[in-house]
C-alpha positions in Angstrom: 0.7 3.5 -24.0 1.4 6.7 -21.6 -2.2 7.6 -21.6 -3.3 4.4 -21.0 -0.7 3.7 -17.9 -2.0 7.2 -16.1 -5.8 5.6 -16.9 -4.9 2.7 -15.1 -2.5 4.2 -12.2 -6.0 6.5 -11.7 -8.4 4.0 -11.4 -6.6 1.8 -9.2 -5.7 5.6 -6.9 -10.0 5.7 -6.9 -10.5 2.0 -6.0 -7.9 2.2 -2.6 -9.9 5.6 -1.8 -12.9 3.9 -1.8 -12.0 0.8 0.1 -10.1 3.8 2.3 -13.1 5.4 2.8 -16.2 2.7 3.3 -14.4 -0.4 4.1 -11.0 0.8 6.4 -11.4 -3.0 7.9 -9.6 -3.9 4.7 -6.7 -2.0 5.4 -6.4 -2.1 8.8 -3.8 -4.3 9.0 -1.2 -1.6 7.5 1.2 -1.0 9.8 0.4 -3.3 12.4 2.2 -6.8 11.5 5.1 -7.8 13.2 8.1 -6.1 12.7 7.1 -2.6 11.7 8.5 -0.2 14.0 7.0 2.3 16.7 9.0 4.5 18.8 6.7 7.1 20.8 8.1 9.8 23.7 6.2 12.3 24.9 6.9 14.3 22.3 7.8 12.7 19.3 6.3 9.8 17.2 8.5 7.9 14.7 6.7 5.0 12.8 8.7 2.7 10.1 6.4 0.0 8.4 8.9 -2.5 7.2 6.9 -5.5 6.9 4.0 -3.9 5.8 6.0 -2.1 3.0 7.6 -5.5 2.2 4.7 -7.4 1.3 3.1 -4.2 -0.4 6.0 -4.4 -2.6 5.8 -8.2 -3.0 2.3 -8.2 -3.7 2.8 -4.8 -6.7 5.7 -6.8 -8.0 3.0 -10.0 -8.8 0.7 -7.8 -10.2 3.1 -5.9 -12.2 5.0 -9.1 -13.5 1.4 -10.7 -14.6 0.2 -7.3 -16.5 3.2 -6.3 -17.8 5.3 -9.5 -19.0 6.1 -9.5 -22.6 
């Protein structure tokens, strides 16, 4: 079951590269939605993607829930 999880967990790691690498348009939206947080100075940058990292986690939790439920 291990070895099968770390199969999985890899492939899925290879398909966001790829959809990183030739189609960025799919994931432009990351940290851009309302309520995610940008505070810039001259010389300091802080960014905190709340929204983004909420439906991230909403959308792993279907997925894991579908996969996994026994």
């Amino acid at each position: 079951m291990t070895g099968k999880m770390i199969m999985l967990v890899g492939i899925v790691l290879v398909l966001i590269g790829l959809a990183v690498s030739y189609a960025p348009w799919l994931v432009n939206w990351f940290g851009k939605l309302p309520g995610d947080i940008r505070i810039q100075n001259e010389k300091s940058f802080v960014f905190i993607p709340i929204v983004s990292m909420l439906i991230v986690s909403v959308i792993l939790t279907l997925i894991i829930n579908l996969f996994f439920r026994k």
